[in-house]
RODO-2510 file (C-alpha; in nm, 4 decimals, decimal comma):
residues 290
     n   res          X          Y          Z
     1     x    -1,9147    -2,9224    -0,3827
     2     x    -1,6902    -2,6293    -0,4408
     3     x    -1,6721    -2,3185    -0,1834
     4     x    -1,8613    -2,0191    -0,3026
     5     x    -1,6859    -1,7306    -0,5259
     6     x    -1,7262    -1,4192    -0,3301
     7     x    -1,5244    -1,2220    -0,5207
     8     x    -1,3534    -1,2552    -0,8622
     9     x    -1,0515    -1,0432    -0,7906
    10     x    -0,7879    -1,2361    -1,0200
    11     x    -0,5354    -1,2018    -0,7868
    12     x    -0,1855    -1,2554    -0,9417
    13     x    -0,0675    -1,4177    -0,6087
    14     x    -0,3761    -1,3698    -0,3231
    15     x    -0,2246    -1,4675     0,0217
    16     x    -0,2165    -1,3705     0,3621
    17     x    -0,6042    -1,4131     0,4667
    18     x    -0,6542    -1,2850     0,8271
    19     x    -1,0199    -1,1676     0,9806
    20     x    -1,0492    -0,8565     1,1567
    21     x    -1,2893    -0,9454     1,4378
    22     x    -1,3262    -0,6130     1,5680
    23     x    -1,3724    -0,4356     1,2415
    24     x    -1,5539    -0,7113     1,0972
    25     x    -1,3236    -0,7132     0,7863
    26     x    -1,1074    -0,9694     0,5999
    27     x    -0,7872    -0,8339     0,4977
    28     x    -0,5926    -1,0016     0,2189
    29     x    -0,2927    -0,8992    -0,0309
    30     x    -0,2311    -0,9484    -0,3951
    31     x     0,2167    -1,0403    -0,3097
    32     x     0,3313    -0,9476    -0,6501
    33     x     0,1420    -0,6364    -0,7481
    34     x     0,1955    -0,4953    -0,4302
    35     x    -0,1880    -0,4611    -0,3113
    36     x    -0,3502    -0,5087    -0,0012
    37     x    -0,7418    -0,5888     0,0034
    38     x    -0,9901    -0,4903     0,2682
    39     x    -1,3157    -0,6728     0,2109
    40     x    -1,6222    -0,6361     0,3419
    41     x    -1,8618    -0,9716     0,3304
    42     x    -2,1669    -0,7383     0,4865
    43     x    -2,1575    -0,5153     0,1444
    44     x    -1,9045    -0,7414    -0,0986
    45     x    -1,7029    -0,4650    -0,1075
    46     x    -1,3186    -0,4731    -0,1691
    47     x    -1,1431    -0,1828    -0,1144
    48     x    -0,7495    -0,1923    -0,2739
    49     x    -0,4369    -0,0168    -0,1487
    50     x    -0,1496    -0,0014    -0,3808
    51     x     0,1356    -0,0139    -0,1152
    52     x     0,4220     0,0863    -0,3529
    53     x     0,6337    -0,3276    -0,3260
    54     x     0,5350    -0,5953    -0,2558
    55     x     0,3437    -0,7375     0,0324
    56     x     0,3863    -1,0520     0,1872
    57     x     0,1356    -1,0274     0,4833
    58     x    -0,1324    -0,8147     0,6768
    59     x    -0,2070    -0,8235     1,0349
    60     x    -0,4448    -0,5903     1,2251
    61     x    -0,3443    -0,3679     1,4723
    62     x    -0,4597    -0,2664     1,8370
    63     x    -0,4132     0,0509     1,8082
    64     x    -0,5277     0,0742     1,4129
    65     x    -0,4395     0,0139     1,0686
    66     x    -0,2924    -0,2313     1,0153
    67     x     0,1054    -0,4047     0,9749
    68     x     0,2605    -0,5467     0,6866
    69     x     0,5643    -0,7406     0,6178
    70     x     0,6732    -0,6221     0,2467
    71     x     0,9664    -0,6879    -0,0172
    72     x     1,1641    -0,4251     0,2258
    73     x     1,0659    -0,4870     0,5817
    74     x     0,8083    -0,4447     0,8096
    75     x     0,5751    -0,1198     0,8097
    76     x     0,2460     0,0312     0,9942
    77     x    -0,0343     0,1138     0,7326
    78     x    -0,3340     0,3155     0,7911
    79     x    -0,6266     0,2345     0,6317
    80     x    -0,7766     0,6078     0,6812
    81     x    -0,5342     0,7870     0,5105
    82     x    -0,2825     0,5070     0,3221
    83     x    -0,0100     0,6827     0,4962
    84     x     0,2821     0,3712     0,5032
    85     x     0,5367     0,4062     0,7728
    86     x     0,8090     0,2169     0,7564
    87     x     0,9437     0,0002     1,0841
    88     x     1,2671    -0,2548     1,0159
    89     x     1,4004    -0,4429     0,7237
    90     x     1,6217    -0,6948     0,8509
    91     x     1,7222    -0,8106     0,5559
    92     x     1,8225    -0,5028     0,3711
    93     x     2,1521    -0,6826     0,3122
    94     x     1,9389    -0,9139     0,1188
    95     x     1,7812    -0,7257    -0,1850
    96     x     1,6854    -1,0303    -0,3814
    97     x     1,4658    -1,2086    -0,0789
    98     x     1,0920    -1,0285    -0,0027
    99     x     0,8898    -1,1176     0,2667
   100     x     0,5941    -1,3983     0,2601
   101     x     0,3044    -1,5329     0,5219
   102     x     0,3238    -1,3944     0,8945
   103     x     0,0932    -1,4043     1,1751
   104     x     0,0771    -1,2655     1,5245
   105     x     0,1360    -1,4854     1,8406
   106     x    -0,0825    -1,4478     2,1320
   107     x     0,0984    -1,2284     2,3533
   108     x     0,0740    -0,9393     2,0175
   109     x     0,4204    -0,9905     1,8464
   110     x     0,4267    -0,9874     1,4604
   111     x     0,5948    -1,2956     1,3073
   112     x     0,6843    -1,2996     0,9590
   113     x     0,9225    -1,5319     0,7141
   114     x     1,0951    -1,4425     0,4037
   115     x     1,1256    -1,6243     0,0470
   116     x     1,4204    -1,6012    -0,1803
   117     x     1,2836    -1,4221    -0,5399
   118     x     1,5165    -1,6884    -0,6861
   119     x     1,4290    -1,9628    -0,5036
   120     x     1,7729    -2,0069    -0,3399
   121     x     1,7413    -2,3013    -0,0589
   122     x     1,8280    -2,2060     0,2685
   123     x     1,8255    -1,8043     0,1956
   124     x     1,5643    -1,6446     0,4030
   125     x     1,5076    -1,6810     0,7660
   126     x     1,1534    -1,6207     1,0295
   127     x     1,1889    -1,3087     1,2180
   128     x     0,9719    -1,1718     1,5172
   129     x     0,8656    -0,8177     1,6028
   130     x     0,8287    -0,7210     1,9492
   131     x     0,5892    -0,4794     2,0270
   132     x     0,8183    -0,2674     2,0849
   133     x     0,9782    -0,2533     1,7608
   134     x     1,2844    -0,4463     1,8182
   135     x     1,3058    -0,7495     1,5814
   136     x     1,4636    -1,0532     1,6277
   137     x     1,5749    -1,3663     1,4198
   138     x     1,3887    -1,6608     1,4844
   139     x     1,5179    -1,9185     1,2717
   140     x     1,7313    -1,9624     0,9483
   141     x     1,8222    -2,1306     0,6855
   142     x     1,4770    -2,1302     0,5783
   143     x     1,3705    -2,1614     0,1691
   144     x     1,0006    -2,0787     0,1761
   145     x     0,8527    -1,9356     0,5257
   146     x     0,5253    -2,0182     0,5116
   147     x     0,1947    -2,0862     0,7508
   148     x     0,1854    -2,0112     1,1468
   149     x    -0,0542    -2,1231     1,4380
   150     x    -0,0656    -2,1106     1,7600
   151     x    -0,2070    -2,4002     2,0119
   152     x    -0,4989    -2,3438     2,1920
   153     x    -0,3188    -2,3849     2,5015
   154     x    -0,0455    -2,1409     2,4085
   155     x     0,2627    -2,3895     2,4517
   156     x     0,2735    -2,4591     2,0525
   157     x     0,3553    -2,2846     1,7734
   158     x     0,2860    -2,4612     1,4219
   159     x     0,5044    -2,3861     1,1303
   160     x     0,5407    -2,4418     0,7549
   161     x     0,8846    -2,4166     0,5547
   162     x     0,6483    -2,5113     0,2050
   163     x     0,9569    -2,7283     0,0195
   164     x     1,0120    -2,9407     0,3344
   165     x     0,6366    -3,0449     0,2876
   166     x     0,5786    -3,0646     0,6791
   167     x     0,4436    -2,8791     0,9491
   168     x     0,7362    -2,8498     1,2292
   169     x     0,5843    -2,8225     1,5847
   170     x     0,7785    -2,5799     1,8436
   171     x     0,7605    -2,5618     2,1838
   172     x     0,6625    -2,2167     2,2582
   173     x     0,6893    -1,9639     2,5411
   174     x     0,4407    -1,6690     2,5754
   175     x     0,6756    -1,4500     2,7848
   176     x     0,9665    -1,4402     2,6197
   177     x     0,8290    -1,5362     2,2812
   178     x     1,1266    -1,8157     2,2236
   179     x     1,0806    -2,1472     2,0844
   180     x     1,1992    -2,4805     2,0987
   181     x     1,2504    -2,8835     2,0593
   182     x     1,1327    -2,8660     1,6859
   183     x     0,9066    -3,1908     1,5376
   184     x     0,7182    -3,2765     1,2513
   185     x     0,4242    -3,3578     1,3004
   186     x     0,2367    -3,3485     0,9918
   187     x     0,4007    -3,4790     0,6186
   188     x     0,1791    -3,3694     0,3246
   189     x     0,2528    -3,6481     0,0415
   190     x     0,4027    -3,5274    -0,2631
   191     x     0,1269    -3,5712    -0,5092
   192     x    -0,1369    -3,3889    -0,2932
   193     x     0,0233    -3,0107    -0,3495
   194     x     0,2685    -2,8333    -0,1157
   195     x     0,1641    -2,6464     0,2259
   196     x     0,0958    -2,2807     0,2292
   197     x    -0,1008    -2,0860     0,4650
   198     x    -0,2260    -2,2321     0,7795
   199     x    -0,5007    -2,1962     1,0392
   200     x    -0,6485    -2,3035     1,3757
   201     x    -0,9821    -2,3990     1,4760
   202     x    -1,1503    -2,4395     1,7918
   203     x    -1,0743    -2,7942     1,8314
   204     x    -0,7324    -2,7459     1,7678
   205     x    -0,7366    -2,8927     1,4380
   206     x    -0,4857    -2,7456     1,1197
   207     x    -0,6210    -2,6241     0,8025
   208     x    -0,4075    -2,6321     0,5638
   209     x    -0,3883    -2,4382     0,1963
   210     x    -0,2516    -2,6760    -0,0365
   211     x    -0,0280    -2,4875    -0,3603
   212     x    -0,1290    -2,7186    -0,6373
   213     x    -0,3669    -2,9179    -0,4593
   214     x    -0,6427    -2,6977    -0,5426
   215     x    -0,7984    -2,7613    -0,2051
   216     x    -0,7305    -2,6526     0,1711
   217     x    -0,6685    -2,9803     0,4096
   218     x    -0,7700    -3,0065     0,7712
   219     x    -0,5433    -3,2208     0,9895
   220     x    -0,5189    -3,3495     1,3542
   221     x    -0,1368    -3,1733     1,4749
   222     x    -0,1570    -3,4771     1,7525
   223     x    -0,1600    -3,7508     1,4679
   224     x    -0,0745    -3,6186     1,1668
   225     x    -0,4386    -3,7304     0,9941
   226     x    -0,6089    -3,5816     0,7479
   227     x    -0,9824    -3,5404     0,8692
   228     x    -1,1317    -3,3398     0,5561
   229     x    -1,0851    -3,1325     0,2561
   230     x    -1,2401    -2,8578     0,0736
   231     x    -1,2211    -2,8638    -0,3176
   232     x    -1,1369    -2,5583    -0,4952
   233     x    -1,1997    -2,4683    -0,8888
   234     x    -0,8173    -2,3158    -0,8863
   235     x    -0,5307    -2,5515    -0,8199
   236     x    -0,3087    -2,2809    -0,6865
   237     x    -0,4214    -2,2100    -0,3032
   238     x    -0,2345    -1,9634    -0,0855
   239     x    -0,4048    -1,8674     0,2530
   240     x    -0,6825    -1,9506     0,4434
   241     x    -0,8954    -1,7532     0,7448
   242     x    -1,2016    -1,8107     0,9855
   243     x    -1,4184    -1,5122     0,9578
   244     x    -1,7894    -1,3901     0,9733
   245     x    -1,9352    -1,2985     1,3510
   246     x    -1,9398    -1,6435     1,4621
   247     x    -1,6296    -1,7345     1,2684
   248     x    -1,7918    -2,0282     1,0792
   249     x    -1,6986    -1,9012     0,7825
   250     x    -1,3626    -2,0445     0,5828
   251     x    -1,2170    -1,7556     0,3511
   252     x    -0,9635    -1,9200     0,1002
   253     x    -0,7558    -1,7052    -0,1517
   254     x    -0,5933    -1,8139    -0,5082
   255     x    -0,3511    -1,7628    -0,7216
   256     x    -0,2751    -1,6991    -1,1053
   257     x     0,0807    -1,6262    -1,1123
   258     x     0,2485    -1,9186    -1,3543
   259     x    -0,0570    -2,0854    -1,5021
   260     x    -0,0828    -2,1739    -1,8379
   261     x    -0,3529    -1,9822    -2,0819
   262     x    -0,5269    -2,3468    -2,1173
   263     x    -0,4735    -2,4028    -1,7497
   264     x    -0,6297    -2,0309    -1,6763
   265     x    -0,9587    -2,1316    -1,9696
   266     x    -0,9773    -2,4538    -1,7206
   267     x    -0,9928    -2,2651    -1,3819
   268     x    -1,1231    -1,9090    -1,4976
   269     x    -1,1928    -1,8339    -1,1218
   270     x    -0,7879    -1,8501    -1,0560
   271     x    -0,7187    -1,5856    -0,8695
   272     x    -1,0666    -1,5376    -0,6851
   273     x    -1,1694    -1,5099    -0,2658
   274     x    -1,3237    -1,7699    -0,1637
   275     x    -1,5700    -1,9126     0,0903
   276     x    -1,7706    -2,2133     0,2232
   277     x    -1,8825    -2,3066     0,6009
   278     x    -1,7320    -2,6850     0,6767
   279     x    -1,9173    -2,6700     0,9900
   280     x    -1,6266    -2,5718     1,2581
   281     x    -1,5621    -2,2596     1,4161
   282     x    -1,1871    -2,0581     1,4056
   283     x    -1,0578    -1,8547     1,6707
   284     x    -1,0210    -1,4694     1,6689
   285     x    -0,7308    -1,3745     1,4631
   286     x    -0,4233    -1,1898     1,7178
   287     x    -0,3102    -0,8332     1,7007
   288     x    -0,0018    -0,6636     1,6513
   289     x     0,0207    -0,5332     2,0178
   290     x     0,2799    -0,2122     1,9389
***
């Protein structure tokens, strides 16, 4: 049974699914356009900001808006007005890479990878915002940033480079923010798609958005199983996101970008929001803390 169609926005590239819990909103951006979505699930509204680049990612923000990590950098956005401010580009050096997924950690800093527009292995690199601006490089050599998590616990950070086809598991410190001892820990086979965006539930389990898979995976980090999937009528998924007051509620975005017009007559919904209740919880989404 496939997850309900709550909104047929076809999205050229829909990614970056994260739920407001305080606003009771899911936030979501269209990369290659350059749009971010606010929707509302109480009205089915979906209100769309044209941000001027592209976007890779949307976080909220404590002290409101929102942040998102574009083509150029990182920048504050508020939702009121649709006033952009800009932050840090730390790869202005790099015009041909543009940012892609990011999350928050728990202690409120704003992670965020890049993604060579050519594809070039090894280009683009994970960077971290402190809350107080600064920025710091994280890790390189990086083709594809991808997915984050956090542990339960707080000692774990979960993350996806999507060509290496694993999730690498990092030691991770809350105070300073570093991490360490890298493992995989999960290896999606080659003929099931190739990992995207990630989330956490409350058991601690990974869900997984599988890029030509056409379905989002949930896996143990501790063993490396696969414990379920969720079928969707568009092979190219991007992002998924706990959401709704109780957070039972799995939002899953799509993409169109690079289908065929028989492969679009096949999957017309390509493109759309999704969502279906497999009968976990998530965990409250962080926020950018500066």
């Amino acid at each position: 049974m496939y997850p309900e169609l709550v909104l047929d926005a076809r999205a050229r590239l829909g990614e970056g699914a994260i739920w407001d819990s305080r606003r009771q909103r899911l936030y979501w951006v269209d990369i290659e356009p350059g749009r971010l979505h606010v929707f509302d699930p109480g009205t089915g509204a979906d209100v769309e900001f044209e941000v001027g680049e592209m976007v890779g990612t949307v976080v909220p923000r404590k002290n409101g808006g929102v942040m998102l990590a574009l083509q150029q950098g990182f920048a504050a956005f508020d939702l009121q007005t649709g006033e952009l401010s800009r932050r840090c580009d730390p790869e202005a050096h790099l015009p041909r890479n543009r940012f892609n997924d990011g999350k928050c950690d728990p202690a409120g800093r704003f992670w965020a990878g890049t993604i060579s527009l050519d594809r070039e292995p090894g280009a683009a690199s994970l960077y971290c915002m402190d809350i107080d601006g600064s920025v710091r490089t994280m890790l390189q050599g990086v083709t594809n940033s991808n997915g984050l998590a956090w542990s339960l616990d707080g000692t774990a950070m979960y993350y996806i480079d999507t060509p290496t086809r694993c999730v690498t598991q990092f030691d991770y410190d809350l105070r300073s923010g570093r991490i360490a001892n890298p493992r995989s820990v999960i290896t999606v086979p080659a003929d099931e798609g190739k990992p995207d965006g990630m989330t956490i539930d409350s058991e601690g389990m990974l869900w997984i958005a599988l890029w030509g898979g056409g379905c989002v995976g949930r896996w143990d980090p501790r063993t490396g199983t696969r414990l379920a999937t969720v079928r969707v009528p568009a092979t190219r998924v991007t992002s998924c996101a706990f959401g709704g007051e109780s957070l039972d509620d799995l939002y899953i975005t799509t993409a169109r970008t690079g289908l065929s017009d028989s492969e679009l007559a096949d999957q017309p919904h390509a493109g759309g929001l999704f969502r279906t209740r497999p009968g976990v919880t998530g965990v409250a989404a962080f926020e950018f803390a500066g």
